[in-house]
Every structure is written in C-alpha cells, then in structure tokens.
C-alpha positions in Angstrom: 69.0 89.6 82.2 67.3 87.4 84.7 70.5 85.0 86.5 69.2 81.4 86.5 70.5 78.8 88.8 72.0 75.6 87.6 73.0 72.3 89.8 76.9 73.9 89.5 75.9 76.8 91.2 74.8 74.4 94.3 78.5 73.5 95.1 79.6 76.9 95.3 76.9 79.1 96.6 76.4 79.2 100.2 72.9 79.0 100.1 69.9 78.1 97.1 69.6 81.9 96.7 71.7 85.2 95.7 72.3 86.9 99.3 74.8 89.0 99.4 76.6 89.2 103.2 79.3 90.7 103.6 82.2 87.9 105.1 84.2 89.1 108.1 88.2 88.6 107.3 90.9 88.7 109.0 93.5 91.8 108.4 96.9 90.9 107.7 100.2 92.4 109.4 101.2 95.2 107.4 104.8 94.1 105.3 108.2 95.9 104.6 108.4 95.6 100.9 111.2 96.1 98.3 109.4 95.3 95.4 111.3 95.5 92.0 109.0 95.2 88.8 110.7 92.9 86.0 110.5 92.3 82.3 107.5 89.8 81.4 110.6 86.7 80.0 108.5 84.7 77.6 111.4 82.3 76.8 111.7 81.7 80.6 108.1 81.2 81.9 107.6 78.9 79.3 105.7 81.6 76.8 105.6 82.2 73.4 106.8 85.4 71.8 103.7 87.6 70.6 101.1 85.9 72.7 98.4 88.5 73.5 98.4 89.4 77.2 95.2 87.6 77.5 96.2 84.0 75.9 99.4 84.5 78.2 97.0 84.2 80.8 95.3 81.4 80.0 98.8 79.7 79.3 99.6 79.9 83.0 96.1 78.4 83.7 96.6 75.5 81.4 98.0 72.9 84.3 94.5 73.3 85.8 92.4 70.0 84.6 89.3 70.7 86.4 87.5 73.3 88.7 85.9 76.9 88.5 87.5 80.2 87.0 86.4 83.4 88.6 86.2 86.4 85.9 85.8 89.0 87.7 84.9 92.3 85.5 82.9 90.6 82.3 83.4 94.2 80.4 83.4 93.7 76.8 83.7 90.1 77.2 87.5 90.1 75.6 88.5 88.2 78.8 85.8 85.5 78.7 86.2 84.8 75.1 89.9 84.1 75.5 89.4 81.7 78.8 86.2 79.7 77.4 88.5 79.2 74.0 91.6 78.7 75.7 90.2 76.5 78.6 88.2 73.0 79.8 86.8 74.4 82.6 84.1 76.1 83.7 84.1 79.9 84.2 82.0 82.2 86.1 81.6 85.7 85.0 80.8 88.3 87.1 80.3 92.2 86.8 78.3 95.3 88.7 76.3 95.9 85.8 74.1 93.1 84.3 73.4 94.7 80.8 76.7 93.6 79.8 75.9 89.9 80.1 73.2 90.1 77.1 76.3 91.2 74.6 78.6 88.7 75.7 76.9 85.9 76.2 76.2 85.2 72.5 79.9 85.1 72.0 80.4 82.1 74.1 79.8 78.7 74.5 77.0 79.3 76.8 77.5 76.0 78.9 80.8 76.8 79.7 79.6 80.3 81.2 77.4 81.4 84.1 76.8 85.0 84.4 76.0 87.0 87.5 75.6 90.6 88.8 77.3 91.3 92.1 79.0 93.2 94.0 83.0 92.3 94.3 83.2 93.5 97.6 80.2 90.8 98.5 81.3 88.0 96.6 78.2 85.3 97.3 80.4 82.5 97.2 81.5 79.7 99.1 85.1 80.0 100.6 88.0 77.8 98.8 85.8 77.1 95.5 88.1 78.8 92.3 90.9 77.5 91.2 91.6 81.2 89.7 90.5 84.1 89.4 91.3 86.5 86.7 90.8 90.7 87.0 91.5 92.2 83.5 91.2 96.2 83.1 89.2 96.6 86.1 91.1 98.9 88.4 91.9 101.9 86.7 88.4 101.9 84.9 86.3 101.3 88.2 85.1 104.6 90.6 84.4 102.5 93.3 87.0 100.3 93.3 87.8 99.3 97.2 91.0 97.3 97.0 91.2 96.1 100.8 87.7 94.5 100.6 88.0 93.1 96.8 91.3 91.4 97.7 90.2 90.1 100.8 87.0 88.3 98.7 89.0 86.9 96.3 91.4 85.5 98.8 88.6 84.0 100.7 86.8 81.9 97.4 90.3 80.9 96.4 91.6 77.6 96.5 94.9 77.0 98.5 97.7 77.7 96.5 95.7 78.8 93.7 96.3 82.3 91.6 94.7 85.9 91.2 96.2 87.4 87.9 95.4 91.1 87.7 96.3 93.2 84.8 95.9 97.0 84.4 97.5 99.8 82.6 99.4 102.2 84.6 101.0 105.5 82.5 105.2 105.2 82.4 106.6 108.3 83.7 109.9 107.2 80.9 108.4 105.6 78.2 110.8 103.7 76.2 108.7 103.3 73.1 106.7 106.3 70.6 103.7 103.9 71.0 104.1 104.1 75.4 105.0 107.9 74.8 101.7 108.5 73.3 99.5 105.9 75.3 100.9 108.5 78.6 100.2 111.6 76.6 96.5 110.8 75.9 95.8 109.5 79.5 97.8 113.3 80.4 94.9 115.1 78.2 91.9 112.6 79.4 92.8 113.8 83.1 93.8 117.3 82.1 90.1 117.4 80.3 88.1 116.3 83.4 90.1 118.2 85.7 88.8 121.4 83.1 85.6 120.2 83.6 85.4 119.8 87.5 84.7 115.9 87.4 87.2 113.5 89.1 89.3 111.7 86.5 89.7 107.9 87.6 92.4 106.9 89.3 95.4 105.1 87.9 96.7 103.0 90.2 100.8 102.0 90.6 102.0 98.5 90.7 103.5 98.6 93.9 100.4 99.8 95.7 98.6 96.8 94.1 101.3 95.0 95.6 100.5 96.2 99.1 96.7 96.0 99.5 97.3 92.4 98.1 99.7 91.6 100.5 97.4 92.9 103.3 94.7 91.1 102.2 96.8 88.0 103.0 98.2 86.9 99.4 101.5 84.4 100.5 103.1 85.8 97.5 102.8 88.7 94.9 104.4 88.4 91.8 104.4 91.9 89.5 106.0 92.2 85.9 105.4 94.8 83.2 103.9 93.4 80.2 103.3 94.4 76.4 99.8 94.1 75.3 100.1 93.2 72.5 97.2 94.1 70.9 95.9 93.5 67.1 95.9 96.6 64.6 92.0 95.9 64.6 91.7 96.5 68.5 94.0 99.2 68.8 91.9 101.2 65.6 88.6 100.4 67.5 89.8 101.4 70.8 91.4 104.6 69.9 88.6 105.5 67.6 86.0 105.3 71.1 88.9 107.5 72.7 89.0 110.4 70.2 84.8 110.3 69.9 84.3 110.5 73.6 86.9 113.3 74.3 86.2 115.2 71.7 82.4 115.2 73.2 84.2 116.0 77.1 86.2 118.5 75.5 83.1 120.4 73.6 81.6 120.4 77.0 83.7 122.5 78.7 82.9 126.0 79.2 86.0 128.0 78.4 86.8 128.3 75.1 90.3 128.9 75.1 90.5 125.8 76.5 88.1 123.9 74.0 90.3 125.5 71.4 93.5 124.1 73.0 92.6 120.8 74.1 90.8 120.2 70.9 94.0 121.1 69.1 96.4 118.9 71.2 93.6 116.3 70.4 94.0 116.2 66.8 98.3 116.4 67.5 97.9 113.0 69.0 95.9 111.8 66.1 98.1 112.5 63.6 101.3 111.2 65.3 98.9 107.6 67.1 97.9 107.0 63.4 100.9 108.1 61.1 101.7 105.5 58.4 98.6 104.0 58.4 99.1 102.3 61.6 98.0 103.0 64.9 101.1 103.8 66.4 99.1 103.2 70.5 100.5 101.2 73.5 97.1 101.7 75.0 95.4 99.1 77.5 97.3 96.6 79.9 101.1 97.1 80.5 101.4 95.0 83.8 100.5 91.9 85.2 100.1 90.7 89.0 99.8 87.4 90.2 98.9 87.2 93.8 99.4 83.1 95.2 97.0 82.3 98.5 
C-alpha cells in the first residue's frame, strides 16, 4: 500500500519525504531501582470495573483535547480501532510490515488515520510532536525488537510531560487464577516446541527489565502495574483457536516422533481443560501495563 502524504504530515515530518536517519541520543546514567509491580486499582485511577485493557488506555488519554497519537505496532488493528473510537484526535499508525495497513484501514475512519511503514528504531519524525504514544503486544511478539534504540525514539517524538503506555504479556511463575495457570502452560509447550525444533522461541520479556531500558532511555518516570485483559469470549475463542492450528502444524514438524506423540498429547490436555464448560477458560494476551512520563 503506497503511503501518501497529507498537509498533517508537513508539521511532523522533518522533511517533504520518508528518509529514515537514524537520530543521535543521549544515554542516560544507569539507575538503582526497587521497583515493586502493583495491582491495576480501577476505583482509584479513576477506572471502571471490566474496561478492556485497551479502553483503559484510551481512558487515561481522554484529558488530551488536541494533538497526535503514536500507534506504534498496527498488528491486527485491535489498538487502532479502540483509539479512533475512543478518541478526537488524530492517530498515526505505524508498523514494519505494510501489508497489514490494507486490513485495517477499512475498519477505521480513514481521516482520523495515517498509516506508515517504518522502522521503530528510525522513527522519521520530528522531535516533541505526540502527545502519546501507545505500544500494544509488541515486545514479546517482535525478533528484532531493540529496546535501547526504540525507547530512545519514542522519547525523542514525545511531547514534554507526555506518556508511552506499553502493554505485553509476560508468563506468572505463581499464577493465581486456572485461566493464568493455563495461559503459562501453553506459552511452556510453544517454547518447549521450538526448542524441539532448533528455532529460537521469542523472547518474553519481565516487567522490571522494561522498567530499565526505559529508564535509560531517559523516561522521568516509569510507572508498571499488572493488569487483567479482559478479553471477550469471542476474542479469546478466536485467539486460542490460531494457537492450537499453528502448534499443532510446529508440532507435526518435528522430527522425533516420540516427541510429536507427546507434545501433541499435552496439546489436546490443554484443550480440554482452556475450553471445559463451554467457555474458554484463557488468560492469554496482555497482563501488564507500563507507563513511561518524559
């Protein structure tokens, strides 16, 4: 999909065309940190009970009148949808691979959306244009993720005093719940599975680290709180559905057959105990939230 400009672009681009340079930054003193990860309070930061993780989001971005909203990773476009329905102001949304944009866009208001290809690293912005910028389910899903340089970019288009929300899931080593249990135990087999077939699993990354590279990058302050999804039946059925496809197709792959036999096996275990009483019983997808202040 071919990225046309628009006279918006002209008051954050930093030139009339797409050149990607890379911007020389400053590194941050490295910090002493003693960082404890609370409870998401709804009833004390002002949010509803059984808000999605996504319209909590937007809540916090509801003082904001006027300005740009970075989305940096358009994905599936779940992230887009919620900030072009849930806000009045413009949003820019970015992501490494363009083919995405063709999906999404027709889900949108498409004058409340630009799209673009780019590289996070090489953000071809303007410094101090967004008045946030909003990373959903990016880290733990991207290979090439490179957290000292992304950071550092999104500090550098930020406004003062404006916000980078970041949300990932992370496995709990002590789940609390059956539905965390089992989101743990099918991330175990997906890594277990690649590890079988001699291919690098993605990396999850903690909370805390987050916390660090942010802090490095020059973030004043880094706020980090666990979080419940709280995603619909539909979602959750759709989502686990892709899961047992894809592994099922890893796990055929694989050369041992004691192994296919095993993992396949501890496959359909899962199955039966995610979906038992006709509910899919999944805490799979974003369990924490980061909000990094410039």
């Amino acid at each position: 999909m071919p990225f046309i400009f628009t006279p918006f672009y002209e008051t954050i681009f930093p030139c009339s065309w797409l050149k990607l340079v890379a911007t020389r930054t400053r590194n941050c003193p490295r910090k002493e940190l003693n960082v404890q990860i609370p409870i998401l309070d709804r009833r004390r930061d002002g949010l509803k009970e059984g808000l999605n993780y996504r319209e909590e989001i937007v809540q916090r971005l509801k003082a904001l009148k006027a300005g740009t909203v970075l989305d940096a990773g358009t994905g599936a476009g779940t992230m887009t949808q919620a900030l072009t329905i849930g806000l009045d102001l413009k949003i820019v949304s970015i992501d490494i691979n363009k083919r995405v944009f063709t999906q999404v866009s027709g889900k949108v208001e498409k004058k409340r959306v630009d799209f673009l290809a780019c590289d996070f690293a090489h953000l071809p912005f303007r410094e101090n244009v967004f008045v946030g910028v909003v990373c959903d389910l990016v880290i733990s899903t991207s290979k090439e993720w490179k957290p000292s340089r992304i950071y550092a970019e999104f500090k550098r288009t930020l406004r003062p005093r404006s916000s980078l929300f970041i949300t990932d899931y992370y496995p709990e080593r002590s789940s609390t719940t059956k539905e965390a249990l089992l989101a743990s135990k099918t991330s175990n087999l997906y890594k277990k599975v690649m590890k079988a077939k001699g291919t690098m699993p993605k990396k999850s990354v903690p909370p805390r680290s987050t916390d660090k590279q942010l802090r490095k990058a020059g973030f004043a302050t880094v706020e980090i709180r666990k979080i419940k999804a709280n995603e619909p039946q539909e979602w959750k059925r759709r989502v686990f559905e892709e899961y047992d496809r894809n592994m099922k197709v890893e796990i055929s792959n694989l050369d041992d057959l004691k192994l296919q036999t095993d993992y396949m096996k501890r496959l359909e275990e899962l199955k039966s105990k995610i979906g038992s009483n006709g509910r899919i019983n999944w805490a799979w997808g974003v369990n924490y939230l980061v909000q990094a202040t410039k």
